[in-house]
N, C-alpha and C positions, 0 to 999 in steps of 0.2 A: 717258275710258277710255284707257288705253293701249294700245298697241298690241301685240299678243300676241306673242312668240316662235316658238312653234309653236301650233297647231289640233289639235283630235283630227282621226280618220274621221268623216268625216258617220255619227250614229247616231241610230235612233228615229223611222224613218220609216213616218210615218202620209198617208193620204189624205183630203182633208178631203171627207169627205160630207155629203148632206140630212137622213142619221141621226144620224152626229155631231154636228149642228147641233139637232138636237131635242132629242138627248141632254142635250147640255151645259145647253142652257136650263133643263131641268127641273131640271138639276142645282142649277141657282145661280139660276135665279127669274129670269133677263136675257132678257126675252121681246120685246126693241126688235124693233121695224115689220120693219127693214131683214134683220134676220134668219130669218125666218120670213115675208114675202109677197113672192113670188116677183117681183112685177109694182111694186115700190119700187126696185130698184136701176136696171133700163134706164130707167124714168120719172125718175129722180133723174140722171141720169147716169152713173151707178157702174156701170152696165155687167150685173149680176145680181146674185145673192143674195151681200150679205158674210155671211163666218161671225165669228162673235164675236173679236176683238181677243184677249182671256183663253183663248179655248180655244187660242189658240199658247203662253200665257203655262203653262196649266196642264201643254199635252202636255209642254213642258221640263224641267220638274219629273220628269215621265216619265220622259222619253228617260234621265233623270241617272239616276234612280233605279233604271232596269234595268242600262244599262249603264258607267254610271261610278258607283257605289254610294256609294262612299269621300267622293265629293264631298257626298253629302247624307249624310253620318253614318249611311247606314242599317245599321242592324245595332249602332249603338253606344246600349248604355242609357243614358248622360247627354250625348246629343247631341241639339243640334233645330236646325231649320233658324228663322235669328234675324231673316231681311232679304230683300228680294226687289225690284227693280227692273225696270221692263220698258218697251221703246219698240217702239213701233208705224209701222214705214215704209212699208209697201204694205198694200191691200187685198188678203185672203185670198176666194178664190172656191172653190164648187164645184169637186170635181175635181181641186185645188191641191192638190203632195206637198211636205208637211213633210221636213226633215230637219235634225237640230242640230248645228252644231261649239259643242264648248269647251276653252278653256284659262285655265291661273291668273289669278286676277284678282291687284292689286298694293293693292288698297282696298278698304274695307265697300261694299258696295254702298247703305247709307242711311247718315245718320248717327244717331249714339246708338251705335254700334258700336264706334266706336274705340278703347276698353280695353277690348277684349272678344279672347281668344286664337278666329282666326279662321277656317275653311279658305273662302275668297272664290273665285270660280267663273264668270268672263265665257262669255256663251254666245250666238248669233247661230242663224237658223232661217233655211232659206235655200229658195229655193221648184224647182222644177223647171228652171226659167229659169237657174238660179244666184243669182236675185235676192234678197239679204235683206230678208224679209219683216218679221222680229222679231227684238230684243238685247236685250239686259238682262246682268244678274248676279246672282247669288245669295252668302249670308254664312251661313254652318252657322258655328255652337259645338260640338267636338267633347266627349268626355266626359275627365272628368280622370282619373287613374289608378286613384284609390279609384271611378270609374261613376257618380259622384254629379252631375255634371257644372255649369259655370258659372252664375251668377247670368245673372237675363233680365235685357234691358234697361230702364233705367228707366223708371215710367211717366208719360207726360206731366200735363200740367194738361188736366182736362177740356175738351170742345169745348164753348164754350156755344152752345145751340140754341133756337131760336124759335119761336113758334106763329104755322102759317105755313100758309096752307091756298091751291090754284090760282085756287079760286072769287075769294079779293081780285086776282087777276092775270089780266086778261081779254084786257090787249093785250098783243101783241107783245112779246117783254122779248130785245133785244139784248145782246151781250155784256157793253155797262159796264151796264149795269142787272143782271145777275145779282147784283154783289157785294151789295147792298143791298137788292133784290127777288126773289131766285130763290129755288129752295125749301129749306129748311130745315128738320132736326127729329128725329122718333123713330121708328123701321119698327115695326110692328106684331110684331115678335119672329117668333122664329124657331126651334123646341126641335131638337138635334142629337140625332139617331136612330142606330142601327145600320144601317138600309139606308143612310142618307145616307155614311158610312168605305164601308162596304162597295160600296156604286153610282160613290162618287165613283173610289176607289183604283183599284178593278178596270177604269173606263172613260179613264183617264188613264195607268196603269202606274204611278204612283209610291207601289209596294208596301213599304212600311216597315214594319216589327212594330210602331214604336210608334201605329201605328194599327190594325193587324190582328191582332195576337197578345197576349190577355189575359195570358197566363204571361209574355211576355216584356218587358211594358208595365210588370206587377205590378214588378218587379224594378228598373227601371229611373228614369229623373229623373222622372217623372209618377207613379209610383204604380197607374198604368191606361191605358188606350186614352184617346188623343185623337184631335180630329178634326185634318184635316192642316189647317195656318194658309194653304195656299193657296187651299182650298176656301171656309174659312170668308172669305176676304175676297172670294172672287168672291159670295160671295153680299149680303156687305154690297155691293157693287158693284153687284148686281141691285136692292138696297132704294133707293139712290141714284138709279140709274136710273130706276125706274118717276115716282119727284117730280120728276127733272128732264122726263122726254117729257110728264107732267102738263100742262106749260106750253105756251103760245102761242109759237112762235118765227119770227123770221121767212122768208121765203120757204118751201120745203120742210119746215123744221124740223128739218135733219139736224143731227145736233151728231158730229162728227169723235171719235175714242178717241184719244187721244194716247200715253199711257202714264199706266204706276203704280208705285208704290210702298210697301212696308208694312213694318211690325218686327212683331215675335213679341213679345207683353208676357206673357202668360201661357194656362197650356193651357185648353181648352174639352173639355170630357170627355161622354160620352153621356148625354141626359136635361139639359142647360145651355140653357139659354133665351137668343140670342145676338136683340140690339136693335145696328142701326144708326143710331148717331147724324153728322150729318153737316150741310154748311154749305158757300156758294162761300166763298171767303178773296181770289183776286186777281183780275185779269184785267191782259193788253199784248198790244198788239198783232201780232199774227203777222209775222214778219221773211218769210214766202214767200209768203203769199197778204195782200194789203192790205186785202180786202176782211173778213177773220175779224182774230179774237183767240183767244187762247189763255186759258181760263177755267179756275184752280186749285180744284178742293173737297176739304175734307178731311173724312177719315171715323175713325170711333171706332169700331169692335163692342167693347159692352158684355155683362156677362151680368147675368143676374139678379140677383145682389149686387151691383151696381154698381162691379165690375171692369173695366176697360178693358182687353180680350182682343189687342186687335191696334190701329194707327193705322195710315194713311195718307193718300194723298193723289193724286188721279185727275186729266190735265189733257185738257180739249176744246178740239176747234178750232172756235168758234160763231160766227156771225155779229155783224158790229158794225154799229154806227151810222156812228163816224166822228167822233165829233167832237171825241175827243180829237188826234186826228191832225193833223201838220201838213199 
């Protein structure tokens, strides 16, 4: 990332609470230990209750969306937001006050973007302390003159996925063992509702017509309300999740959130049936801590037609064996 010129004002400051934290889960289906049992984090070391990694990622999206509008095309009918990147530096606790800077970014924030006319969006979340907590960028495609706005990105080669169930996985599965033994496969789907635009938007702030306003949807690149692409990937996140904590891991069994990443491939509209497909792809080992690795999965939400709505790609900090290591 380069390094910015100027910063905004810090804007979009929320308090993270034990409601927020409930909220969000229900929202996205991410209902890991560490977030919801109060009595995991001092046992763990972590000090108390983490709040979810994604709920800094989603408020950002917010914070943009109220006050810097322009940066996520809200309000433009052939605009959507195309890309989304986000890194995870501190543990967020109870009681911790969000607040966001951002300024131009100089590059897509994934690839696959690259010929795509862009408006790119570096943005950092900084905690009360001063300490940033959470970075990333964001890549909005704005609308062309005629409203009709740019072609989406292209869509990848399927993820192929396996039948793969915890019961064959009894012991312990270290980091080099995920690539080959962890979990893999298809979520039990997922149908996108009217409360879900409406619970999600309203509890995050990132108020867009083209997910709230039928008249203004009708008119514009979609044809109708979609659901927002940040949403639907934390929920494929949550589908991911629940397979991966399925597993035996060792010691505690904590697995670190590192960051994510995802593209916009096509809209998911009310009443779409959205299936998470997903799978580890690498692991190396962690340059700060010796003892973990750093474990890549990549995800697919599909819909019902066997469209590929969104890709990405989630990394953990997990525990290793060691044996690749010098």
């Amino acid at each position: 990332m380069s390094e910015p010129s100027s910063k905004s004002d810090a804007i979009g400051h929320r308090t993270v609470t034990e409601a927020s934290i409930m909220t969000f889960g229900g929202l996205t289906g991410d209902y890991a230990q560490m977030h919801f049992d109060r009595d995991f984090g001092p046992a763990t070391g972590m000090g108390g209750t983490i709040a979810h990694g994604l709920l800094s990622g989603a408020w950002s999206l917010g914070a943009l969306a109220q006050y810097a509008p322009e940066r996520l095309a809200v309000g433009d009918p052939g605009g959507f937001v195309a890309g989304y990147r986000v890194k995870f530096s501190r543990m967020v606790y109870i009681g911790d006050l969000f607040s966001l800077r951002w300024f131009e970014g100089a590059e897509a924030c994934v690839d696959g973007l690259e010929d795509h006319d862009r408006i790119d969006t570096n943005f950092e979340i900084v905690n009360q302390r001063g300490e940033v907590a959470t970075s990333g960028a964001v890549s909005v495609c704005p609308g062309d003159e005629r409203g009709i706005g740019q072609s989406l990105p292209k869509t990848p080669v399927a993820l192929e996925i396996d039948d793969w169930s915890a019961e064959d996985h009894r012991g312990p599965l270290y980091a080099e063992d995920l690539v080959a033994h962890g979990p893999r496969g298809r979520s039990l789907g997922r149908t996108v509702t009217e409360a879900d635009l409406v619970a999600y938007t309203n509890f995050t702030g990132e108020l867009n017509p083209a997910y709230l306003n039928q008249e203004f949807a009708r008119a514009g690149r979609f044809g109708a309300r979609v659901a927002p692409p940040m949403w639907t990937f934390c929920v494929g996140f949550g589908d991911y999740l629940r397979d991966l904590l399925s597993v035996s891991m060792p010691s505690s069994g904590f697995a670190g959130h590192l960051g994510d990443s995802w593209r916009y491939l096509a809209p998911s509209y009310i009443g779409d049936t959205l299936y998470t497909h997903h799978r580890p792809v690498s692991h190396k080992p962690s340059a700060s801590r010796p003892e973990m690795s750093v474990v890549e999965f990549a995800l697919q939400i599909v819909n019902q037609r066997g469209d590929i709505v969104q890709d990405g790609r989630v990394a953990m900090m997990i525990t290793a064996r060691g044996d690749d290591r010098a």
